[in-house]
N, C-alpha and C positions, 0 to 999 in steps of 0.2 A: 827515809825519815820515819822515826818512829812516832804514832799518836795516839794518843789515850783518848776514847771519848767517857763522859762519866753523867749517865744517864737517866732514870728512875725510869724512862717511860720506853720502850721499846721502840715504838715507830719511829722517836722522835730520835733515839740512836741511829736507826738504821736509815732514817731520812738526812741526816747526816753526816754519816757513813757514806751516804751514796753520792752526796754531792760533794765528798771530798774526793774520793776514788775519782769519779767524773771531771774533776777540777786537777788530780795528776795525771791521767791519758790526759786531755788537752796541751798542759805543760812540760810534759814529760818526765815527772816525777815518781819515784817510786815510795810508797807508802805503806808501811806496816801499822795495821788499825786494828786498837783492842778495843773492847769496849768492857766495861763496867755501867752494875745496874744502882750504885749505893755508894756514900763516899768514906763510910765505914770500911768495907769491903776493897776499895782503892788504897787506901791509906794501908793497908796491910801487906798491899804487895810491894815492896818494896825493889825487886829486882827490876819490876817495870820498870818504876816510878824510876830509879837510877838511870835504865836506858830511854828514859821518855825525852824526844824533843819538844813535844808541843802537846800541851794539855787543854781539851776542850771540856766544861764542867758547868753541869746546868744549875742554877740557883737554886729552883725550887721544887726540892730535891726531898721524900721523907727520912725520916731521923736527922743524922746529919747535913743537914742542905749545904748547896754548893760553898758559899761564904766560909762558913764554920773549914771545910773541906780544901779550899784554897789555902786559909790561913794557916794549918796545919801544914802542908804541904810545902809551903811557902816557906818557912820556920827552918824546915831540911835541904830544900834544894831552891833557893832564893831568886835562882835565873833562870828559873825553870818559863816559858813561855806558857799563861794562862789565859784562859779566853772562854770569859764568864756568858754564856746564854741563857736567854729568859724570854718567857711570854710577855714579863711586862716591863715596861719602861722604868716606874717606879726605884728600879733598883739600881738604877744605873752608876748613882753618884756612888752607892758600897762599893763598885767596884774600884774605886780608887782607893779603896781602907785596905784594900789586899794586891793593890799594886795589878793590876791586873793589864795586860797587855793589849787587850780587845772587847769589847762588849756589843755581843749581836741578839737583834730580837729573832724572835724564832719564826716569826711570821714572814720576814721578809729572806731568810738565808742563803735564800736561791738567786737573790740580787744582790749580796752582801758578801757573798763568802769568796768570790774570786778578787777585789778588793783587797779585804782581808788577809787572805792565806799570800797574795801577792807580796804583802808590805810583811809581813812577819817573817816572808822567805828570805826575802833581803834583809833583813835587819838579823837577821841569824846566820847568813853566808857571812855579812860583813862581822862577826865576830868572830867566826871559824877561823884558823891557821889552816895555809895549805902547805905543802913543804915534797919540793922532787926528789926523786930519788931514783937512782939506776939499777934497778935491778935489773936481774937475770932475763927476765921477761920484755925487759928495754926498761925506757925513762918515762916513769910514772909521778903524775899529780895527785896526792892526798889529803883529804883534811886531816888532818891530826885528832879531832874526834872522832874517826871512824878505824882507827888501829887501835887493837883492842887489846895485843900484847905480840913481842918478838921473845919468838925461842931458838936458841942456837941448836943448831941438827948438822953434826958433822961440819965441814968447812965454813957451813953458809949461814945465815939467820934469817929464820922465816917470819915475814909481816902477818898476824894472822887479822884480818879487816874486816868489815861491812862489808867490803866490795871481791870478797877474795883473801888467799893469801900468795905471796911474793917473795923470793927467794933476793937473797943480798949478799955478798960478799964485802963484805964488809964487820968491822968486828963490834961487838955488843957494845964494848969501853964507847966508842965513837960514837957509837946511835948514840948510849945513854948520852952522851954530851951536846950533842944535836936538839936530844930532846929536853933540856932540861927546861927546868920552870914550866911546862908546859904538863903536867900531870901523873909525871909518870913515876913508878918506885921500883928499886929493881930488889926483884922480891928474891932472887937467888942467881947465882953466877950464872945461869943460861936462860934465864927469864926477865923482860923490862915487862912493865903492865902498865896498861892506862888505866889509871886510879877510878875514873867516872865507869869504868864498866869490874866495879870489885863489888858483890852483898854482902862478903863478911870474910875476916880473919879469927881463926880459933883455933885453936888446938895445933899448932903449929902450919895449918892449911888457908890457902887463899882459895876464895871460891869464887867465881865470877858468874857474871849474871849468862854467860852464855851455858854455864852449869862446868866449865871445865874447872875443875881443882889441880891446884897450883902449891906446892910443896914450901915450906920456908925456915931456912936451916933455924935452930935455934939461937947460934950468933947473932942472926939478923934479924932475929923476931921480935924485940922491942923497939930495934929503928924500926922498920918496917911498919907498925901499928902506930908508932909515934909519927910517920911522914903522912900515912892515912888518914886519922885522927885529922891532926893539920887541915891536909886538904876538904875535909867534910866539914873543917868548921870553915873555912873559906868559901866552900858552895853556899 
């Protein structure tokens, strides 16, 4: 799972930091943890913010504070899981103006966060698609968020994932139909792509947030931006 933390204050990241890391060893979670110090500075990445599952963002934040910094956020990727912290209570009712998914004091986190991170983990598996498949490797369960694009390579078509990539015999027309409605655009006869892991289409190239660029013929280059489009105003 990926997590943003968004911080101004250093110890108060990495006291955070620690107790999440410490909270996936116990659960058996694996956890990729960025942190930012500004929500200026957050808002600009956007590659993240596309692969982010769970955003943690402190209120009282300088320049941009956290509120100002959800709301923006919010606006782009609408199901993005937020989880507003603060030294003070005071603020707790704002977090319902930004939809916000959790609201933790900072004083207590260390009694709070296993609660927390519990109930958000389930409420995020139960929206996930899982869907089997046989590959080469045997018969594999996937979320469907964590395949990131299939490319055909000679006979086979390769899942390339979060957890790996997977060999299929099977042919791309099929997956795409297996996958549909489900996020995906097929950006050229030997590429399907999961829409949630694209930072931009331009000049005839698809680039993904893992950094691989992705080719897209010019036939298809106005569907292709038009199905995109679509799906990010849907996020």
């Amino acid at each position: 799972m990926n997590i943003i933390i968004c911080d101004d204050r250093i110890d108060d990241r990495n006291n955070l930091s620690d107790l999440l890391s410490d909270y996936g060893e116990k659960k058996n979670y694996e956890f990729a943890i960025t942190e930012y110090e500004s929500g200026e500075q957050l808002c600009e990445e956007q590659s993240a913010l596309e692969a982010c599952q769970l955003l943690f963002l402190d209120i009282n934040m300088q320049g941009m504070d956290g509120l100002k910094t959800a709301m923006r956020i919010k606006e782009k990727y609408p199901k993005l899981p937020v989880v507003l912290v603060t030294a003070y209570m005071n603020y707790a009712l704002d977090g319902y103006k930004v939809k916000a998914s959790r609201f933790l004091l900072k004083d207590n986190l260390a009694d709070t966060i296993e609660e927390c991170m519990d109930d958000l983990i389930a409420e995020i598996n139960k929206n996930r698609r899982i869907l089997e498949f046989r590959f080469v490797e045997g018969t594999i369960k996937l979320y469907v968020d964590d395949i990131i694009y299939i490319e055909t390579e000679l006979h086979k078509n390769v899942f390339y994932t979060e957890k790996g990539t997977f060999q299929i015999y099977k042919k791309l027309d099929e997956l795409e139909n297996e996958l549909k409605n489900m996020g995906f655009v097929r950006a050229h006869l030997s590429f399907l792509v999961n829409m949630r892991y694209i930072t931009k289409i331009s000049g005839y190239v698809m680039t993904l947030t893992t950094g691989k660029k992705i080719p897209v013929p010019k036939a298809r280059y106005a569907q292709v931006k038009r199905e995109y489009m679509l799906y990010k105003g849907e996020e």
